[in-house]
Each structure stands twice: as structure tokens, then as C-alpha cells.
TORRO-406815 format. One record per atom (N, C-alpha, C, O): residue in three letters; x, y, z. Coordinates in steps of 0.2 Angstrom, whole numbers, plus 5000, padded with zeros to 4 digits. Layout:
<nodes>
ALAXYZ
...
</nodes>
This chain:
<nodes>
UNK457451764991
UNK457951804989
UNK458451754985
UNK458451694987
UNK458751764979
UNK458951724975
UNK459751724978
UNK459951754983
UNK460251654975
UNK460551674976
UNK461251694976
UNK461751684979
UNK460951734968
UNK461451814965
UNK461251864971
UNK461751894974
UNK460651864971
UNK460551934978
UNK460951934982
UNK461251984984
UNK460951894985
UNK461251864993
UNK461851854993
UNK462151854999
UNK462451854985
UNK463051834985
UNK463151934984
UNK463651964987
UNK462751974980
UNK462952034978
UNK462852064987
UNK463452094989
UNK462452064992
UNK462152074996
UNK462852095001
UNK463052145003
UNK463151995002
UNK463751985006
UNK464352045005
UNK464752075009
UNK464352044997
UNK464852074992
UNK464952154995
UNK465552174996
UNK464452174995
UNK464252244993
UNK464352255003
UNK464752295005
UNK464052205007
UNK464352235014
UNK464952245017
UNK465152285020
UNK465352185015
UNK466152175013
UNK466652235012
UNK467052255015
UNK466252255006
UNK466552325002
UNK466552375006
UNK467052415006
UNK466052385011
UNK465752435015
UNK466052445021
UNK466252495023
UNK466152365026
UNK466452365030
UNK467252385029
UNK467652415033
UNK467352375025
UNK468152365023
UNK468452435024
UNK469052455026
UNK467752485019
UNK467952565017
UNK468052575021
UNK468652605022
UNK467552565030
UNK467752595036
UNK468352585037
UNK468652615033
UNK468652565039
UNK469052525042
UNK469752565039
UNK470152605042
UNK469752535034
UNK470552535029
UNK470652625029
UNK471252655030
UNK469952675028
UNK470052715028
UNK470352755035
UNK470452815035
UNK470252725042
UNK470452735047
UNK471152745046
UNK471352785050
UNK471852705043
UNK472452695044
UNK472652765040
UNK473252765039
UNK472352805038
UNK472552875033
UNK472552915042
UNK472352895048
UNK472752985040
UNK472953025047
UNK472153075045
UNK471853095040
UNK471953085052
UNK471053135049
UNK471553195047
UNK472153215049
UNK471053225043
UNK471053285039
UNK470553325043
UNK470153305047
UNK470753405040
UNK470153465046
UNK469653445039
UNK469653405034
UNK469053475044
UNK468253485040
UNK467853425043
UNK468053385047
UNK467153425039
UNK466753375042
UNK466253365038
UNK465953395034
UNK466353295041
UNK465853225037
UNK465253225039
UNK465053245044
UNK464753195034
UNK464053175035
UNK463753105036
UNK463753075031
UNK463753095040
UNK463353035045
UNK462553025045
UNK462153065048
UNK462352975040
UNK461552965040
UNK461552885041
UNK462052855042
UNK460952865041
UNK460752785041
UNK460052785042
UNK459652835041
UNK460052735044
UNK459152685047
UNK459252615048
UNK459652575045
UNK458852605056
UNK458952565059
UNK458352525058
UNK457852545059
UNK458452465055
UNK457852395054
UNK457852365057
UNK458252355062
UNK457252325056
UNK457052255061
UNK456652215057
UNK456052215056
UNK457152165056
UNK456952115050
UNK456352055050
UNK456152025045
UNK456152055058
UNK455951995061
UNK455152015060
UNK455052065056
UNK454751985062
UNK453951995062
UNK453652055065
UNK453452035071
UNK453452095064
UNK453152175066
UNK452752135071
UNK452352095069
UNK453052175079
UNK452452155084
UNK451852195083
UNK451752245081
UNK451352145086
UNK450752135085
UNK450452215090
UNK450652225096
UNK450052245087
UNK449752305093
UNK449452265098
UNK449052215097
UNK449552295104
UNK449152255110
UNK448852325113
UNK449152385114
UNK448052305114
UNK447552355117
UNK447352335123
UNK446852305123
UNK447652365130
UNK447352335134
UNK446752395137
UNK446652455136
UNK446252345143
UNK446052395146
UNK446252435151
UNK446852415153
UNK446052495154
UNK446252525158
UNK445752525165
UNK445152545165
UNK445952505168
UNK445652465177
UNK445552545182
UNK444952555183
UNK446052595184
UNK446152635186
UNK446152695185
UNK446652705182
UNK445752745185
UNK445652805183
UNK445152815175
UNK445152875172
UNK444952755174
UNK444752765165
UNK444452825163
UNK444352835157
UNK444452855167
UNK443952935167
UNK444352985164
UNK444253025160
UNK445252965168
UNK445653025165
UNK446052995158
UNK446153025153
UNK446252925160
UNK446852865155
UNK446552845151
UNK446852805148
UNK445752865149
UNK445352805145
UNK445152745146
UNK445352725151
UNK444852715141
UNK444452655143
UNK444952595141
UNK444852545143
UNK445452615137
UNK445852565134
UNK446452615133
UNK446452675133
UNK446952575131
UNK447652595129
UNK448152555125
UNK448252495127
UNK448352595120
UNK448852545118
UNK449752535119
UNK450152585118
UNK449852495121
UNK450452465122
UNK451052465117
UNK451252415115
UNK451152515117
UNK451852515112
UNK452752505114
UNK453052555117
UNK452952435113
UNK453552435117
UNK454152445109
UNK454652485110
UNK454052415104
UNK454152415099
UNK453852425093
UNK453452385090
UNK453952505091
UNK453552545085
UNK454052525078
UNK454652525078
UNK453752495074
UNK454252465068
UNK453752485062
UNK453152465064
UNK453852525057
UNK453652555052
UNK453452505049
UNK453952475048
UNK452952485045
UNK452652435040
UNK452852425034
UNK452952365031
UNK452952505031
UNK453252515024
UNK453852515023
UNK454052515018
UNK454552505031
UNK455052515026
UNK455552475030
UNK456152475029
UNK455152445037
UNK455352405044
UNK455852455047
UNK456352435050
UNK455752545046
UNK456252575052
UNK455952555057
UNK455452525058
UNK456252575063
UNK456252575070
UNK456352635072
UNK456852675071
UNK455652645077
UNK455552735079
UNK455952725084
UNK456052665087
UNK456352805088
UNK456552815095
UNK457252765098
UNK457452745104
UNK457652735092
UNK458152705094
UNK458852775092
UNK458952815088
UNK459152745100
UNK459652795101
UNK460252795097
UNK460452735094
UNK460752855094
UNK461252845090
UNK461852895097
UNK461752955099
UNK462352865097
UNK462652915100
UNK463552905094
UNK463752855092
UNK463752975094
UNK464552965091
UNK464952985097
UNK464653015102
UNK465552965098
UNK465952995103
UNK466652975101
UNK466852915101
UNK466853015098
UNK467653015097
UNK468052965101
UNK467952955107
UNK468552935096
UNK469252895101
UNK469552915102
UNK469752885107
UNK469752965100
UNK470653015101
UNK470353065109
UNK470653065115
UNK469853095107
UNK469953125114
UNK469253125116
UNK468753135112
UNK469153125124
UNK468553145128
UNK468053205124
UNK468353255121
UNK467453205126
UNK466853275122
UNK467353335130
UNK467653325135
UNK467053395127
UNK467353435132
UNK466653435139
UNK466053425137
UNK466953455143
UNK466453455150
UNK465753525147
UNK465853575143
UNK465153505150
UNK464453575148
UNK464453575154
UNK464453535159
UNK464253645154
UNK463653645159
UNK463253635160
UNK462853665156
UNK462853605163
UNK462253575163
UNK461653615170
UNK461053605172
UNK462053655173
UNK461553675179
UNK460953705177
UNK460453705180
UNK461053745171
UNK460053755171
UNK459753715165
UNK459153715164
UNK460253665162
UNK459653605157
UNK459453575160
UNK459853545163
UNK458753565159
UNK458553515161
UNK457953495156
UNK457553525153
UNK457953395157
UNK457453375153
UNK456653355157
UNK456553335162
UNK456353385152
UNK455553385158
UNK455153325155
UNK455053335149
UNK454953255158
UNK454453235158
UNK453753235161
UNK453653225167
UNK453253245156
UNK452853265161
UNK452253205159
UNK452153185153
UNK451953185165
UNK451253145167
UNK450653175162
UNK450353225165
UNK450353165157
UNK449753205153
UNK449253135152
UNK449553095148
UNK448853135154
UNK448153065150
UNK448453015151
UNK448352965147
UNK448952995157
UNK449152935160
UNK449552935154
UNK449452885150
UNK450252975151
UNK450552965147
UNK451153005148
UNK451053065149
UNK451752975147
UNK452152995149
UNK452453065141
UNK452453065135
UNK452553095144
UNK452753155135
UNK453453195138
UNK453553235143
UNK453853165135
UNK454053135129
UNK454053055131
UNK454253045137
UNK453852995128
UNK453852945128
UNK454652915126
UNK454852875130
UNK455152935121
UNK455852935124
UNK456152995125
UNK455953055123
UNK456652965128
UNK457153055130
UNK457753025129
UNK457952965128
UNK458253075128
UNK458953085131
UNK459153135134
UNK458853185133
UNK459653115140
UNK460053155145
UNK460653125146
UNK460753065147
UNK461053195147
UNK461453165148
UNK461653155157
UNK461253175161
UNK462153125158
UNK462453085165
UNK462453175171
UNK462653235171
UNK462253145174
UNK462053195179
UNK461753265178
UNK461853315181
UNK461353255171
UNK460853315169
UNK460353305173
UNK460353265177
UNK459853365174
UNK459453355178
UNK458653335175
UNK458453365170
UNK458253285178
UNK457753275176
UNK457153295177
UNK456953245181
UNK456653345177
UNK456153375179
UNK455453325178
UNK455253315172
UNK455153305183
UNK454453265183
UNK453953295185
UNK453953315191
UNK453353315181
UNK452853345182
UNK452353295180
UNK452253265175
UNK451653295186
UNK451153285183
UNK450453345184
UNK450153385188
UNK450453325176
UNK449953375173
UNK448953345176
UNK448453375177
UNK449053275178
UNK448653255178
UNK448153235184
UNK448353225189
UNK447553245184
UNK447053275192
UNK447053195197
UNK446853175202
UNK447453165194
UNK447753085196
UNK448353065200
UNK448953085198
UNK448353025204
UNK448953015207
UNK449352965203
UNK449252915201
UNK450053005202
UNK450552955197
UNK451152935203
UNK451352975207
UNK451452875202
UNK451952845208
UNK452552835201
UNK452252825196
UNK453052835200
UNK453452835194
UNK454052795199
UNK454152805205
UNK454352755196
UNK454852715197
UNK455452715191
UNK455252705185
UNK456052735192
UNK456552725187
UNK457052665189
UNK457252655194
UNK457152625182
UNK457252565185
UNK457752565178
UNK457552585173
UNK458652525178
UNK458852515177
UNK458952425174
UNK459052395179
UNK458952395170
UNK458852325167
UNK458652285176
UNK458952255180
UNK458152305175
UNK457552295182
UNK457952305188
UNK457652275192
UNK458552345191
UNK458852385197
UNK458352425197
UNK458152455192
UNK458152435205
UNK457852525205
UNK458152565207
UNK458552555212
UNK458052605203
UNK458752685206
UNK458252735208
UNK458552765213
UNK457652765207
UNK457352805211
UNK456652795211
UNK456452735209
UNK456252845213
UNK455652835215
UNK455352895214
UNK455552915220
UNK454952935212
UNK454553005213
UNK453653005214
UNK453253005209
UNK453453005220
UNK452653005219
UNK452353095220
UNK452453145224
UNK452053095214
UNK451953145211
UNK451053135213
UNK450753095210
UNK450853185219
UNK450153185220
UNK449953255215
UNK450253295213
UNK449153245216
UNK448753285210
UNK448953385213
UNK448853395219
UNK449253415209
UNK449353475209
UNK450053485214
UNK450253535217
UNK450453425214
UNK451053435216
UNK451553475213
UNK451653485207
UNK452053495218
UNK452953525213
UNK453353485210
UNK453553435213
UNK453353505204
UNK453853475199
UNK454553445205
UNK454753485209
UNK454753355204
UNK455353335206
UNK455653325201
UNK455553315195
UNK456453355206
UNK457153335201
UNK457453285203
UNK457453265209
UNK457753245198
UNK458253195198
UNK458753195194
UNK458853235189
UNK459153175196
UNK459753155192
UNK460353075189
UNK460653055194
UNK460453045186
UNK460553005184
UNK461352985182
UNK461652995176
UNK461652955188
UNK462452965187
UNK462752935179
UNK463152955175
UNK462452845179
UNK462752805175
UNK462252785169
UNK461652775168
UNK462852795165
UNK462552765156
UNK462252715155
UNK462552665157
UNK461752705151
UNK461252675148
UNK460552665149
UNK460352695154
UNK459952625146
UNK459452635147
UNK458952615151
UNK458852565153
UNK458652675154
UNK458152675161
UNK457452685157
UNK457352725153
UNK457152635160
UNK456452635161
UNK456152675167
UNK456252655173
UNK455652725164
UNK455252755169
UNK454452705168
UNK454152685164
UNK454252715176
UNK453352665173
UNK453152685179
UNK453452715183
UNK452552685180
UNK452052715185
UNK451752655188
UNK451552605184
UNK451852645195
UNK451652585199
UNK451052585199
UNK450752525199
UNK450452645199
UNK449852665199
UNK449352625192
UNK448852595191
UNK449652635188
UNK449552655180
UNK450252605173
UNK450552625168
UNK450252545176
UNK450552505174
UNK450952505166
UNK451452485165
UNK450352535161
UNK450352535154
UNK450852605153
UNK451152625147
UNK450852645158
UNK451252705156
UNK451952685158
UNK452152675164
UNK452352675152
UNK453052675152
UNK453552725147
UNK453252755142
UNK454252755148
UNK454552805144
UNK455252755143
UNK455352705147
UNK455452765140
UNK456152755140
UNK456752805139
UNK456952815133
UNK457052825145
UNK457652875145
UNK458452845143
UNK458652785144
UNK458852895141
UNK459252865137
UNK459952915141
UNK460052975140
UNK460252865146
UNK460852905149
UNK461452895144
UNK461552835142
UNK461852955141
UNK462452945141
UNK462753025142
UNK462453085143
UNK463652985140
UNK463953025144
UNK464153075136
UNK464553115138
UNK464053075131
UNK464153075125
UNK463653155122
UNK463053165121
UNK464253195120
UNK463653275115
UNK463453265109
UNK463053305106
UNK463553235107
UNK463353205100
UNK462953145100
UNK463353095101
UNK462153135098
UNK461753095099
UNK461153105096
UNK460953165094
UNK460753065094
UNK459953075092
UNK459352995092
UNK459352935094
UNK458853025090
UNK458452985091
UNK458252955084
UNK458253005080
UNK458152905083
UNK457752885075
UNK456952925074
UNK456452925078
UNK456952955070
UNK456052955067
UNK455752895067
UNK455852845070
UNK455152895063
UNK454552855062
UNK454852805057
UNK454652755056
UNK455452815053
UNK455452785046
UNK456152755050
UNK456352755044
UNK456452745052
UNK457152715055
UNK457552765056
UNK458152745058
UNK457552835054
UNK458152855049
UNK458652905057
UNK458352905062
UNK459252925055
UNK459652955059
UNK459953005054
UNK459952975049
UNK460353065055
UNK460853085055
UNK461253125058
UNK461153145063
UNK461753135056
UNK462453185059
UNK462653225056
UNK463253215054
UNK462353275054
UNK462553305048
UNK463453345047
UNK463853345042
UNK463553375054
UNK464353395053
UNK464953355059
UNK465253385063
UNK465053315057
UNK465553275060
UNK466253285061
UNK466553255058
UNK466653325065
UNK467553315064
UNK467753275059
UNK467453225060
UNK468053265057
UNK468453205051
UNK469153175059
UNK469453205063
UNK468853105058
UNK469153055064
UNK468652985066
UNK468052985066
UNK469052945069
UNK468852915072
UNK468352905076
UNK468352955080
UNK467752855078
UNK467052875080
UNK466952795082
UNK467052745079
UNK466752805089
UNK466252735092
UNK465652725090
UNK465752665089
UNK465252735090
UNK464452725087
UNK464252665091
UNK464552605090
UNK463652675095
UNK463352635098
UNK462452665100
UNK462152715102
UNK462352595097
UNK461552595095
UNK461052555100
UNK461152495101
UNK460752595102
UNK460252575110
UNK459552575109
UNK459252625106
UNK459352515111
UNK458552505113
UNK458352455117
UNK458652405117
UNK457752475122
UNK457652445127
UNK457452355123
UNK457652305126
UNK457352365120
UNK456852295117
UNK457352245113
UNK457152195112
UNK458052285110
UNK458252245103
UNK458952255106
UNK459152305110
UNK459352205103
UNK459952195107
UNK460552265106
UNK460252305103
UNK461052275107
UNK461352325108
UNK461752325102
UNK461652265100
UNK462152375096
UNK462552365093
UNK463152435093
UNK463052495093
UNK463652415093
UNK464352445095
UNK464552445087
UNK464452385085
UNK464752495083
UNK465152495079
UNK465852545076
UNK465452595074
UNK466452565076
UNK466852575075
UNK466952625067
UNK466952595062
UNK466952695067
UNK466652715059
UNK467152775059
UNK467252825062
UNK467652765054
UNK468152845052
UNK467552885046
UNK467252855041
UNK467652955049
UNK467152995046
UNK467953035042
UNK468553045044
UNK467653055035
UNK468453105032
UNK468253165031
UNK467653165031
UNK468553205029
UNK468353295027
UNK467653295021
UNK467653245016
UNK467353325021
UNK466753335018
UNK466453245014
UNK466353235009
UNK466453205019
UNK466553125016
UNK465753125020
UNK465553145025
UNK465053075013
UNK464653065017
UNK464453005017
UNK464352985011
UNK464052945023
UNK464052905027
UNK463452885024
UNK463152925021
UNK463352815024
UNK462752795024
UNK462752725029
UNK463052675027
UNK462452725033
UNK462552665037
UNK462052615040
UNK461752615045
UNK461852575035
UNK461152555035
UNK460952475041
UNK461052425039
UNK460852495047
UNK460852455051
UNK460452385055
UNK459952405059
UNK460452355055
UNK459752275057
UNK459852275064
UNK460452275067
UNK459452275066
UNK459452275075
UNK458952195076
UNK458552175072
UNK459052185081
UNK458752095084
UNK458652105090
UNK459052125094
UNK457952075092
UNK457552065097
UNK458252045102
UNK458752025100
UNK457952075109
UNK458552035115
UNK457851955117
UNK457251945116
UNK458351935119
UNK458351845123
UNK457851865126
UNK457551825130
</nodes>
């Protein structure tokens, strides 16, 4: 990169960041703004790893591949990273949450959905579809918080998960089968597609925390005034965690 690019580059972030910001000291207006982006990863696309499968190869296959970080080749998005908004001024209003729930179910030694979100004491439904025994462990930045052993043609178990942020699910049985669920306390939220991208399409016009999650890439927190029919583009670099 030359360096006019790199000086236009600074320039042009500058401008951007400042817009947020500065336009926050006006009072919000009714109506609502649109929030898009895409999340990158600028570093070296990890490498696909194929391992064997030891236990069960009959039902999980003979091999499997290990995807912990999915990074799109053609445009370096980042699949399955979390976007949540949550207003500054006031708390989201209380849901009911007694009949949602999110179902993951055990299929071909695979977990589906491979990520999720839920919110904070939503309930979480575990099902295995498979003629196998699956042991599932949920584990908080390596804390264990529960445990469900799910034998062949067993009852769907419920759980529930009090505290925000990201829990890995993994099968003590079946090691390559991992998900990643995504607690918050937050109604407004989404997952990235295949190419990085996010949106939000109707926003309240106001003040907005924004906080971007993934189990693999370090965390980012950012601060964004959204204004009346005003729309967003927020193009974001995520970095490997330590």
C-alpha cells in the first residue's frame, strides 16, 4: 500500500469516527436509521484441518473438518460473528421467553445450528437425532456450567443460561463436534453471513453500544449515534485472541 493510500485511509477513518461521535451531542430525533457493515480478518486465512474420526466413523464419517474460524477468501468476511445493539438511555423492555426456545440438535456428529443466539435465561432445547451416544458439555471461557448426556432415542433436555457472553458446547464423546452459543441480555442482535456482512435495518434514532463477539477473535465494543432515516456503514477488523 502506497503511502497516499494509507494517509487517505487514516483520513477517511478519522472523518468517520468523528461523524459518530460529534453527531451524538445533537438531541435524537423520532424515526429510524439503518445499520449495516462487515466484519474482517486481515491476518492469514486459517488453514482447513481434516481430522480423522476414531469413534463411531459409521455414523460421524471417516473424517471431519474442523472449522473454528470460517473467513471468506474473496473478501476476508468473517461467518457467524455476533452483533448485538443496546441502547444507552434506557434498558430493552422485559419478553417473555416461557415458550421460545432454541433447539440444538446432535445430527451426523454435528451440532445444527453450529452457532446460535439466546437470550439470558431463554431456554435451550438439546436433542440427539443420532443412533449414538453424545455427552455435551457447556463451558464458559473453559468454566463448566452444565452438562447434558443425551443417550440414543432419548428426551429432549432443557437448560437455561443466566450470564452473558460466549459458551461453547462440545461432546466429550465426539471431540470435533463443537457450537458456539452466544448469551445476551440484548433484543436486538444478529449473526454475520458467509461474506462478513450484518445489518439492522430499523433502528430508533439514539445512542447505541455495539459489541462484536467471537469465540476465536478478540472482542470489540464500539459507541454509534444512529439519526432519523440516517444510514450506517460500519466496516470492521477483528484480531485473533492471545
Amino acid at each position: 500500500m502506497t503511502l497516499q493510500r494509507v494517509v487517505f485511509f487514516l483520513v477517511s477513518l478519522f472523518l468517520f469516527e468523528s461523524h459518530l461521535f460529534i453527531a451524538g451531542s445533537s438531541e435524537a430525533k423520532e424515526g429510524t436509521g439503518l445499520l449495516t457493515g462487515q466484519i474482517r480478518y486481515l491476518s492469514d486465512i486459517p488453514k482447513r484441518q481434516i481430522v480423522p474420526v476414531k469413534v463411531n466413523p459409521d455414523v460421524c464419517g471417516s473424517t471431519v473438518e474442523v472449522e473454528e474460524l470460517s473467513v471468506n477468501p474473496q473478501n476476508l468476511g468473517v461467518k457467524n460473528v455476533f452483533i448485538s445493539v443496546k441502547s444507552k438511555k434506557s434498558s430493552d423492555l422485559e419478553i417473555d421467553l416461557s415458550n421460545n426456545s432454541l433447539l440444538i440438535n446432535s445430527q451426523k456428529c454435528r451440532f445444527d445450528p453450529p452457532a446460535a443466539v439466546v437470550m439470558t435465561n431463554q431456554t435451550i432445547t438439546l436433542k440427539n437425532s443420532d443412533p449414538v451416544l453424545h455427552s455435551i458439555q457447556f463451558l464458559s471461557d473453559d468454566r463448566f456450567i452444565f452438562d447434558a448426556v443425551l443417550p440414543v432415542g432419548s428426551q429432549p433436555i432443557r437448560k437455561r443460561i443466566e450470564k452473558e457472553g460466549i459458551v461453547t458446547a462440545r461432546c466429550s464423546i465426539h471431540p470435533f463436534m463443537k457450537a458456539s452459543v452466544y448469551v445476551t441480555d440484548s433484543q436486538q442482535y444478529t449473526l454475520t453471513d458467509q461474506n462478513g456482512s450484518f445489518q439492522f435495518p430499523s433502528l430508533q434514532a439514539g445512542n447505541y453500544i455495539l459489541k462484536i463477539l467471537h469465540p476465536y477473535l478478540k472482542p470489540v465494543e464500539k459507541e454509534i449515534v444512529v439519526g432519523p432515516d440516517q444510514k450506517i456503514n460500519l466496516p470492521i477488523v477483528m484480531e485473533k485472541r492471545n
